[in-house]
C-alpha positions as CSV (number, residue, x, y, z in Angstrom):
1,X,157.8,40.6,-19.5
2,X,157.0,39.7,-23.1
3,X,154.7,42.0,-25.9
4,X,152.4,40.0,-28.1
5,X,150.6,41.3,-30.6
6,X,146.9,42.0,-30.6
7,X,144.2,42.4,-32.8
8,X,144.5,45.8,-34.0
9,X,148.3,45.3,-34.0
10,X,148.8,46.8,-30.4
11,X,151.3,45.5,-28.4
12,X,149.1,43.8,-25.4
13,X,151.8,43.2,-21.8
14,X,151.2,39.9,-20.5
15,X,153.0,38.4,-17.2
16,X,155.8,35.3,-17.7
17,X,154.5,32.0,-17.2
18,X,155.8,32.4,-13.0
19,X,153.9,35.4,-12.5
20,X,150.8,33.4,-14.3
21,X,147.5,34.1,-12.3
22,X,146.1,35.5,-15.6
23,X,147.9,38.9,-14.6
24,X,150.5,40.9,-13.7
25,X,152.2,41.4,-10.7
26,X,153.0,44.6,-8.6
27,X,156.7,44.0,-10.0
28,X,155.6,44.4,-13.4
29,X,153.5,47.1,-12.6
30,X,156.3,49.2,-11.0
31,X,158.6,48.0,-14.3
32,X,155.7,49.1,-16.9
33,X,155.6,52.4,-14.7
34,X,159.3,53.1,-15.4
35,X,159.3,51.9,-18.8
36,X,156.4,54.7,-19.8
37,X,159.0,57.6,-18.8
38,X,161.6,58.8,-21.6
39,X,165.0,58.7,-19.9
40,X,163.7,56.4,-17.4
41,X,164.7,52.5,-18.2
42,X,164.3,50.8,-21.4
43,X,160.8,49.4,-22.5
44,X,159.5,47.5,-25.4
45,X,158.2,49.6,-28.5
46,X,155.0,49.3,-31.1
47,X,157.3,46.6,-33.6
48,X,158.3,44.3,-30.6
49,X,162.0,45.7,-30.4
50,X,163.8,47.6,-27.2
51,X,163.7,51.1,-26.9
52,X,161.3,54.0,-26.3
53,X,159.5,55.7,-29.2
54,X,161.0,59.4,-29.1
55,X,158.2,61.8,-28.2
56,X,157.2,64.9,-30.3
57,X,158.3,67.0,-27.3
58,X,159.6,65.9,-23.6
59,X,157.6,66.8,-20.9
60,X,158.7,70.2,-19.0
61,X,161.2,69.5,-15.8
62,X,158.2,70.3,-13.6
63,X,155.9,67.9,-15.0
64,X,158.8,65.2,-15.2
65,X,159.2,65.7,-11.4
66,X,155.6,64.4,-10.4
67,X,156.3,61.6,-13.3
68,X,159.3,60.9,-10.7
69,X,157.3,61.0,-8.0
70,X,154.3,58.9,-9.1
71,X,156.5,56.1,-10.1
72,X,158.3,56.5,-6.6
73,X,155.1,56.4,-4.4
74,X,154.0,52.8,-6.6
75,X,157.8,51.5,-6.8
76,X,156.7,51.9,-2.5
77,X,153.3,50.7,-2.6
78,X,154.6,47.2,-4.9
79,X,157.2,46.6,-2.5
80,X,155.8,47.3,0.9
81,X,154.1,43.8,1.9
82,X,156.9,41.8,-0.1
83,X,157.0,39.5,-2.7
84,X,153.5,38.2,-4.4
85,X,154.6,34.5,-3.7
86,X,153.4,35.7,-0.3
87,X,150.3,35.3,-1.3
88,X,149.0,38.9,-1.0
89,X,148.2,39.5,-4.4
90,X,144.4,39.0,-6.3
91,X,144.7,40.4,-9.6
92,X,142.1,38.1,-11.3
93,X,141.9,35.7,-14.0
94,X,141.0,38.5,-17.1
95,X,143.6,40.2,-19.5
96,X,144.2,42.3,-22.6
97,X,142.8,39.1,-25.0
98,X,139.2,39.6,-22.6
99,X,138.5,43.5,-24.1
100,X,137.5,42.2,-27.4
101,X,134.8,39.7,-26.3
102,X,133.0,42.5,-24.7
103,X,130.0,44.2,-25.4
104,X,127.1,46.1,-24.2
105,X,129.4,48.9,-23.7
106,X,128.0,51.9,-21.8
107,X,129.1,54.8,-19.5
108,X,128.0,54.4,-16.0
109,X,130.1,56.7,-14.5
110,X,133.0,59.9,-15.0
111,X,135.4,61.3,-12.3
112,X,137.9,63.7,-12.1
113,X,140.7,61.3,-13.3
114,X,138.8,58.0,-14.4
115,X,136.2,56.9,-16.8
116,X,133.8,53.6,-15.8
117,X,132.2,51.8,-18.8
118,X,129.6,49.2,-17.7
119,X,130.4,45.9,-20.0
120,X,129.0,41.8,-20.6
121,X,131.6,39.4,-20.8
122,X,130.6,35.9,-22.1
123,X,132.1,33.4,-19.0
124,X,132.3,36.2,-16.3
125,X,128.9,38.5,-16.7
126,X,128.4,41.9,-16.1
127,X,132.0,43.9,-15.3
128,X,133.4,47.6,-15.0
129,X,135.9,48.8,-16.8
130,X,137.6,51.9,-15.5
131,X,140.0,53.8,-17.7
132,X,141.6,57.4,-17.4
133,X,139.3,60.2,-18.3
134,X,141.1,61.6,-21.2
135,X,139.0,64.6,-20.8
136,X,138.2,64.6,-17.2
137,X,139.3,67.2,-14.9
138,X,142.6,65.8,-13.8
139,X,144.1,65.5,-17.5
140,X,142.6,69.1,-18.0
141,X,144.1,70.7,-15.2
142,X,147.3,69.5,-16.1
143,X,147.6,70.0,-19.6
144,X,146.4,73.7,-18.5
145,X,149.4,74.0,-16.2
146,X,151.8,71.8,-18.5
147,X,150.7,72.1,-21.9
148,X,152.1,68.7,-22.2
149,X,149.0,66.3,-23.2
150,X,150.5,62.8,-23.1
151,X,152.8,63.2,-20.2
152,X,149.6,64.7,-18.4
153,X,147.7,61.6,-19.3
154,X,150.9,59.5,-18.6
155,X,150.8,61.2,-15.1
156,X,146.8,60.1,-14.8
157,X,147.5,56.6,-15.4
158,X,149.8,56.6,-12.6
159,X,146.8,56.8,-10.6
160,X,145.1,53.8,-12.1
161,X,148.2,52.1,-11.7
162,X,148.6,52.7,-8.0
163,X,144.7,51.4,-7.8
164,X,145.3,48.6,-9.4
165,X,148.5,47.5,-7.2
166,X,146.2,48.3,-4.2
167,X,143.4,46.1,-5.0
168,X,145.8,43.2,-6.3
169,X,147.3,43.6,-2.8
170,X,144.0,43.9,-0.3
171,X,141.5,41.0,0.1
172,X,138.3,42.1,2.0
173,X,134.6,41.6,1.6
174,X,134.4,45.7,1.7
175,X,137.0,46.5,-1.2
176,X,136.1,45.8,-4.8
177,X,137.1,42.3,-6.6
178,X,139.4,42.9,-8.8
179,X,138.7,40.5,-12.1
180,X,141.7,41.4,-14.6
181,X,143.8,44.5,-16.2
182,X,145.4,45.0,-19.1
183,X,148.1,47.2,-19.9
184,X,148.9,48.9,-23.7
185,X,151.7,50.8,-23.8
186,X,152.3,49.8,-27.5
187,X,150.6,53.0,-29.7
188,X,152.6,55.7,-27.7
189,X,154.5,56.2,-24.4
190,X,151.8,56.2,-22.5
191,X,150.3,54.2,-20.2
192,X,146.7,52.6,-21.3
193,X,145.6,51.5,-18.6
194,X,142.1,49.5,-17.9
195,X,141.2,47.9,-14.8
196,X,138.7,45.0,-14.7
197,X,136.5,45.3,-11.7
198,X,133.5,43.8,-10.4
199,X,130.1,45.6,-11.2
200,X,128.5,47.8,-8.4
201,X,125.4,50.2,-8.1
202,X,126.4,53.9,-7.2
203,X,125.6,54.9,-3.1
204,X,122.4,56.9,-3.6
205,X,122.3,58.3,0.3
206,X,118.8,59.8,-0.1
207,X,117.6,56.2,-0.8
208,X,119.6,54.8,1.9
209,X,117.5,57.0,4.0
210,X,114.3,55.8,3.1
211,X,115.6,52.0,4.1
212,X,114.7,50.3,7.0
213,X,117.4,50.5,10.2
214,X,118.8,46.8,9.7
215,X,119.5,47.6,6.4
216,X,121.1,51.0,7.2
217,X,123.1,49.5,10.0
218,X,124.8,46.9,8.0
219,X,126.0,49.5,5.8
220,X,127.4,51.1,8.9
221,X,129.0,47.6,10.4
222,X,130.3,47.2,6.7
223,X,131.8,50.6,6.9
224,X,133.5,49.2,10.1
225,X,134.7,46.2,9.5
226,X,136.5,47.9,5.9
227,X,138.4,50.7,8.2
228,X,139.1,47.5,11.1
229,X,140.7,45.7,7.8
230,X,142.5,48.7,6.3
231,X,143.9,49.7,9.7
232,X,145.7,46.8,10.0
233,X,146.2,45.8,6.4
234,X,149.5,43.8,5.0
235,X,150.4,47.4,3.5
236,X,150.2,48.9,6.7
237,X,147.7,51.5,8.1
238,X,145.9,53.0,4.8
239,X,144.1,56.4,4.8
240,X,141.5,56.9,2.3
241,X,142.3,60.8,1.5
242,X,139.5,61.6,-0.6
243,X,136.6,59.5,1.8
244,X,133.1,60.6,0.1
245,X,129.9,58.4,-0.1
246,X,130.8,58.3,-3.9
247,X,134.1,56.6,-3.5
248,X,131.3,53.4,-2.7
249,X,129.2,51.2,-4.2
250,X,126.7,48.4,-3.4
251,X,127.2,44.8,-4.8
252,X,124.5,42.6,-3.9
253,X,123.2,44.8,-0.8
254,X,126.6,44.9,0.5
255,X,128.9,48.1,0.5
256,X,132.5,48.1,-0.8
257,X,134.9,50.8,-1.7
258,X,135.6,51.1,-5.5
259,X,137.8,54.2,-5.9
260,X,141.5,54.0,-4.1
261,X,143.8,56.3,-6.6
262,X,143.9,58.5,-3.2
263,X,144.8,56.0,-0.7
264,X,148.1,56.2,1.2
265,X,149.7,53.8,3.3
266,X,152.2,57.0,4.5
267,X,152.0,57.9,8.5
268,X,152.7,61.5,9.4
269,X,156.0,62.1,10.5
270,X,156.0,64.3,13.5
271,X,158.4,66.2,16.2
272,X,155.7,67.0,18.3
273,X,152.0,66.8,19.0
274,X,150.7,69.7,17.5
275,X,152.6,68.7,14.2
276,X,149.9,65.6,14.0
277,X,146.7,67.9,14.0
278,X,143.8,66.3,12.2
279,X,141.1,69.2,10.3
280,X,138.0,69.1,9.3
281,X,135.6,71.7,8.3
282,X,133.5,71.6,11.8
283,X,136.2,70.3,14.2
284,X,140.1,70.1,14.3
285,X,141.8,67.2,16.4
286,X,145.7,67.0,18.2
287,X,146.8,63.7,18.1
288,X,149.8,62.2,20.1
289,X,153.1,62.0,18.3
290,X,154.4,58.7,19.4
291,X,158.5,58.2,20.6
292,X,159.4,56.5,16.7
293,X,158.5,60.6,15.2
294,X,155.3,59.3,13.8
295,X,151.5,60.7,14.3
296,X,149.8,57.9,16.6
297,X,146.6,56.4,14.4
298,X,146.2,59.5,12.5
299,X,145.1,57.0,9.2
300,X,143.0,55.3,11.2
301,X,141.4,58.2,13.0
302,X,141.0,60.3,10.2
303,X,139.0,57.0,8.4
304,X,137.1,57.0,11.5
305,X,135.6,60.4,11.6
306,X,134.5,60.5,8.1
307,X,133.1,57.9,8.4
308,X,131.2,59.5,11.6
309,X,130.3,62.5,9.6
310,X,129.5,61.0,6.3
311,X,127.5,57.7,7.4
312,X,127.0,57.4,10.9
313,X,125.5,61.0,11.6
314,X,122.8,59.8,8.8
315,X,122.2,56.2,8.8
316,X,122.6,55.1,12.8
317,X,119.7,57.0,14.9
318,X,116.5,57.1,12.5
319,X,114.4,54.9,13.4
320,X,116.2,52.5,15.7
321,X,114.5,50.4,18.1
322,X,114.6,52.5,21.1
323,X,116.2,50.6,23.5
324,X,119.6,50.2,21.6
325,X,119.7,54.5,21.0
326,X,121.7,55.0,24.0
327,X,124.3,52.7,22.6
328,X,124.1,53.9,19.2
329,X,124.4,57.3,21.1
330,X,127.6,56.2,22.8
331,X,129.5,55.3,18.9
332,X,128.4,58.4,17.3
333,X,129.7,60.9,20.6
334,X,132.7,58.3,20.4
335,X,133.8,58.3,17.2
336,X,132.4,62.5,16.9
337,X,135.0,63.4,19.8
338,X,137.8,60.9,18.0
339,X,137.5,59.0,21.7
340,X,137.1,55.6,20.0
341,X,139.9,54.0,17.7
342,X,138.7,51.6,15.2
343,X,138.9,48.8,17.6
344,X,136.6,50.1,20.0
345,X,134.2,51.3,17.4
346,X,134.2,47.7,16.3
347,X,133.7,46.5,19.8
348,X,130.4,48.7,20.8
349,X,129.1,47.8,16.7
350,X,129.5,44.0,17.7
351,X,127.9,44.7,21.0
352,X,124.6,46.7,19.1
353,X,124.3,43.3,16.7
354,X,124.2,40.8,19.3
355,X,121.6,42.6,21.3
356,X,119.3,43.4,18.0
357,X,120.2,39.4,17.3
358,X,119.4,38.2,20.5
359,X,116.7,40.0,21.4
360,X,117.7,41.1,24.5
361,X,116.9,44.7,23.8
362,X,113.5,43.3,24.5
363,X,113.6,42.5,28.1
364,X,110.9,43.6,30.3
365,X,108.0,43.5,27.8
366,X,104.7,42.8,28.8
367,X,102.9,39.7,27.1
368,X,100.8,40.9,24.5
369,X,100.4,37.6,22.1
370,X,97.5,36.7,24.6
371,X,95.3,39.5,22.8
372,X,95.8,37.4,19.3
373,X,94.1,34.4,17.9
374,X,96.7,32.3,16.1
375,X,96.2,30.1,12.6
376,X,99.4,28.1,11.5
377,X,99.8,27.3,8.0
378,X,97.4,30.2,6.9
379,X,97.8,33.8,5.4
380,X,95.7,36.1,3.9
381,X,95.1,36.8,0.4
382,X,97.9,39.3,-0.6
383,X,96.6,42.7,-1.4
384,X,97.7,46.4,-1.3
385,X,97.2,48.1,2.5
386,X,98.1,50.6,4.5
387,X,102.1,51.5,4.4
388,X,104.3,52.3,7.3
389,X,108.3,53.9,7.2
390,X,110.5,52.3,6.8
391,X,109.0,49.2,5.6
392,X,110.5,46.4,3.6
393,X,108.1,47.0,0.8
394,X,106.7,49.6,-0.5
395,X,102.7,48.0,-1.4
396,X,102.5,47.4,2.2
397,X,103.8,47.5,5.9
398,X,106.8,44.6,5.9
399,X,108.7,45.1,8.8
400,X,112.0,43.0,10.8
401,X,110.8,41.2,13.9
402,X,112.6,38.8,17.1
403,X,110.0,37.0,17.0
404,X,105.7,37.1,16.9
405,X,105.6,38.9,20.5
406,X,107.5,42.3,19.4
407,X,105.5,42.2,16.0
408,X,102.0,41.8,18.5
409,X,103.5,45.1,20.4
410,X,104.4,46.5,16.7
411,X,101.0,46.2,15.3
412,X,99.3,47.6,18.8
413,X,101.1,50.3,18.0
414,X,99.7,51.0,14.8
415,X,96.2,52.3,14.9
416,X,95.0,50.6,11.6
417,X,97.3,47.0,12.3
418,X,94.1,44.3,12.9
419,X,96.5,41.6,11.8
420,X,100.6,39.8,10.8
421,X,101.2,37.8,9.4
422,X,104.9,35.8,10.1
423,X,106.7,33.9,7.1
424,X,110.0,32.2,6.7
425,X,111.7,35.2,4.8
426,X,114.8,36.5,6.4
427,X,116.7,39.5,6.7
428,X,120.6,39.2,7.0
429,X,120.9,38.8,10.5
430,X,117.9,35.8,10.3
431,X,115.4,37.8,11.8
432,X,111.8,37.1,10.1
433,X,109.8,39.8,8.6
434,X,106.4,40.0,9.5
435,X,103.6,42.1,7.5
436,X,100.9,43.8,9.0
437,X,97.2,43.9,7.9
438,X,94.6,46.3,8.2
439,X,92.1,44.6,6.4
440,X,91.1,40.2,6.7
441,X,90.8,39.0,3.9
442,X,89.9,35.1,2.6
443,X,92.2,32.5,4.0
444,X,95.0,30.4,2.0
445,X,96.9,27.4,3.2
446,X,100.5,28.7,3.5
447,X,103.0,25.7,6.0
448,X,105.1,28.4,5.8
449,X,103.1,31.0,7.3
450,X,101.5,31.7,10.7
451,X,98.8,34.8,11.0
452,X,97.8,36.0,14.1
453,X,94.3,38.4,14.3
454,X,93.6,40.6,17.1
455,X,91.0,39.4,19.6
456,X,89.0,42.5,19.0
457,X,89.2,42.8,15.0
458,X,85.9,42.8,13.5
459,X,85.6,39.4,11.0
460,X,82.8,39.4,8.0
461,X,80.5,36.1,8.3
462,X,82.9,34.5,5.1
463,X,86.3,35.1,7.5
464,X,84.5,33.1,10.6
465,X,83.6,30.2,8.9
466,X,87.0,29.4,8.1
C-alpha cells in the first residue's frame, strides 16, 4: 500500500502495481480497516510518514469493542473465498483521481447509515456515489450512546467497507456493478469511504403494480435467480438481514440489489431444532438443525420468504393469464409455508416461463382468427383509443401476445376491440405486442405490420376502397 497525494493535499490509498485492476483488494481493505483504529496496527498519516495521528480523545471501551468487532466480521468476509488471484474479485476500473472529474452532483437518496449522490463522469456516464451519512441515523444513534463522533463515523464506515468487499467479491446480473472506490484516510483517523456504483432508479412498488404481468414476473424470476446465486455464492450461503423493496433498484428494466452493509455469510449455530426458529411478524418457522451444529438453509429460507411476502404476494397473481394461476398458486403456498428451498422455487419459476414462452398454456383454444380479415404490410393511422390494464402504453391498449390467435380471443373479449394490429416489437421473452383498435382509421403501408379487422366491424366507404 502506498499514499499519494491529491489535489487538496489528501492522502488518496491506491493498490501496488500486483493488486492493479484500478482498485483495491479485500486484503487492503481489511489492512485500511485496522489501520483506522488507534492501538490497532500502524497506518500511514496526512504528511506521508508511519504512525497514527493521536485523536483528541480515544473512543470509550464499549465503542472500541464493536470497532473490534466490525474489523473482525470484514477481516472474515476478505478472507472467506481466498485469495483475489482466484478471480473472485470485480472492484472496477475508477479510483480516488476519478472524484474530481465529476459533476452534476445531486442527492438521489439518504439511509440510515449511507448517503447516495447521483454524479456524470466524462468516459463512464451517469454513476452513484454512496458515502456514510454523517448525519444519518446510524452516526446519530451512536454518538447519542457514545458521545464519541469520529469513532461513531469510523464505526459507520465499517459498514461501507464490508459492502464494498461484498460487491468486489459477487458477480451476478442481480447485484450492483461495482465501478471503483476510493479510500481517504489522510484528514483524520477515519475512514472516508466512497463507493463507485452503477446508477439505478429506486423500486417504486405502487408503479410496479400498474405494469403488465410479463413485466412483473421478470422482476420476480430476477428476484430468483439473485437468492439461487446468493445461496450458493463463493462466500457461502449469504442472508440479506435487512430484505426490503428499498434495498433494490432497477437498471435498465432489470432489478438488482444495491444495499448489502446487512448481509452475512454466518449460518446459525444450533444444538437442536428449535434453536433454528425462523420469525416473522405473521408466521414463525422450525427448521432442522443438521448433524455439523448448524441451522439447515436458514439463509436461504429466510431470503425466500421475504421474498414471498414482499414480492411475490404482490407481483405474481394480478392479472396472469389464467391458465398458468394454478402454478403460480403452487410457488406462492410453497415458498408461504417455507416447503420450497430456493432450488425448487427456481424449478416451478422455470417451468411458468417455458409455458408463457411456448404457448402451451394455450392448448385447447378454439379458432377464432377465421372471424378476421387479414392485411399484411398495413396499420392504421396511430391515434389515441380506448385503454385497457395493464397495457404496455398508456395512449392506448398495447398488450403481450403468442401469437395473432390469442390476440383474436383478446380483442373478442373486449367489447370496444374492432381491430390489432401485430408489429415486430418484442417484449423480453420475444413475444410480440399487439395493439388493439376500436376505431379504423386510413390505411399506411407498414412491412412490418399485419392488421387484422373483425368480419363484423362496420368500415366507412374511404376504409373499403383500400
Amino acid at each position: 500500500m502506498r499514499a499519494v497525494r491529491g489535489k487538496e493535499g489528501a492522502s488518496l490509498a491506491r493498490p501496488g502495481g500486483a493488486a492493479l485492476l484500478g482498485l483495491l483488494a479485500a486484503s487492503a481493505l481489511l489492512a485500511l480497516a485496522l489501520q483506522s483504529c488507534p492501538g490497532a496496527g500502524p497506518c500511514w498519516g496526512a504528511n506521508g510518514t508511519r504512525g497514527c495521528p493521536r485523536p483528541a480523545r480515544r473512543p470509550p471501551p464499549a465503542l472500541l469493542d464493536e470497532l473490534s468487532r466490525r474489523q473482525r466480521d470484514l477481516r472474515r468476509l476478505a478472507t472467506s473465498a481466498g485469495p483475489p488471484e482466484r478471480g473472485l474479485s470485480r472492484g472496477g476500473r475508477l479510483g480516488c483521481g476519478d472524484l474530481s472529474r465529476v459533476t452534476g452532483l445531486g442527492v438521489v437518496g439518504s439511509g440510515f447509515t449511507k448517503l447516495v449522490q447521483r454524479a456524470a463522469l466524462p468516459g463512464a456516464g451517469a454513476i452513484a456515489l454512496k458515502s456514510v451519512h454523517r448525519a444519518g441515523g446510524d452516526v446519530s444513534r451512536c454518538v447519542q450512546r457514545y458521545g464519541h463522533p469520529a469513532g461513531c463515523r469510523r464505526l459507520a464506515s465499517y459498514k461501507l467497507l464490508k459492502e464494498v468487499t461484498l460487491l468486489q467479491r459477487l458477480d451476478h446480473p442481480g447485484v450492483v456493478k461495482l465501478h471503483g472506490q476510493c479510500y481517504d484516510n489522510s484528514l483524520d483517523p477515519e475512514i472516508r469511504v466512497t463507493a463507485m456504483l452503477e446508477l439505478g432508479s429506486p423500486l417504486e412498488m405502487i408503479q410496479l403494480l400498474q405494469t403488465p404481468w410479463e413485466e412483473r414476473f421478470k422482476i420476480c424470476l430476477s428476484l430468483v435467480k439473485l437468492l439461487f446465486y446468493l445461496a450458493h455464492s463463493p462466500l457461502g450461503s449469504i442472508v440479506l438481514l435487512d430484505f426490503q423493496p428499498r434495498q433494490f433498484v432497477m437498471v435498465d428494466g432489470n432489478l438488482k440489489v444495491t444495499d448489502m452493509d446487512d448481509a452475512s455469510t454466518e449460518e446459525l449455530s444450533c444444538k437442536e431444532d428449535n434453536d433454528c426458529t425462523l420469525d416473522f411478524p405473521a408466521k414463525s418457522f422450525i427448521l432442522k438443525c443438521t448433524a455439523a451444529g448448524k441451522c439447515d438453509g436458514l439463509n436461504e429460507k429466510k431470503n425466500l420468504f421475504n421474498a414471498y411476502r414482499y414480492f411475490f404476494t404482490y407481483l405474481l397473481p394480478h392479472t396472469a393469464p389464467s391458465a398458468l394461476r394454478p402454478l403460480l398458486g403452487d410457488i406462492l403456498n410453497g415458498t408461504g409455508d417455507l416447503r420450497y428451498g430456493i432450488n425448487e422455487t427456481l424449478g416451478a419459476f422455470e417451468k411458468v416461463l417455458h409455458l408463457y414462452k411456448s404457448g402451451l398454456y394455450l392448448q385447447n383454444r378454439l379458432p377464432l382468427l377465421k372471424d378476421y380479415i387479414t392485411l399484411k404490410g398495413f396499420r392504421t393511422m396511430e391515434m389515441q383509443d380506448y385503454k385497457c390494464w395493464p397495457s404496455y402504453s398508456h395512449l392506448g391498449c398495447l398488450l403481450s401476445i403468442h401469437n395473432a390467435e390469442e390476440a383474436a380471443a383478446i380483442c373478442n373479449s373486449q367489447p370496444q376491440c374492432q381491430s390489432f394490429i401485430v408489429t415486430q416489437q418484442r417484449t423480453w421473452t420475444g413475444r410480440p405486442l399487439a395493439s388493439f383498435r376500436s376505431c379504423l382509421t386510413d390505411l399506411i403501408p407498414d412491412v412490418n405490420a399485419v392488421l387484422y379487422i373483425k368480419r363484423s366491424a362496420p368500415r366507412g366507404k374511404d376504409f373499403k376502397k383500400q
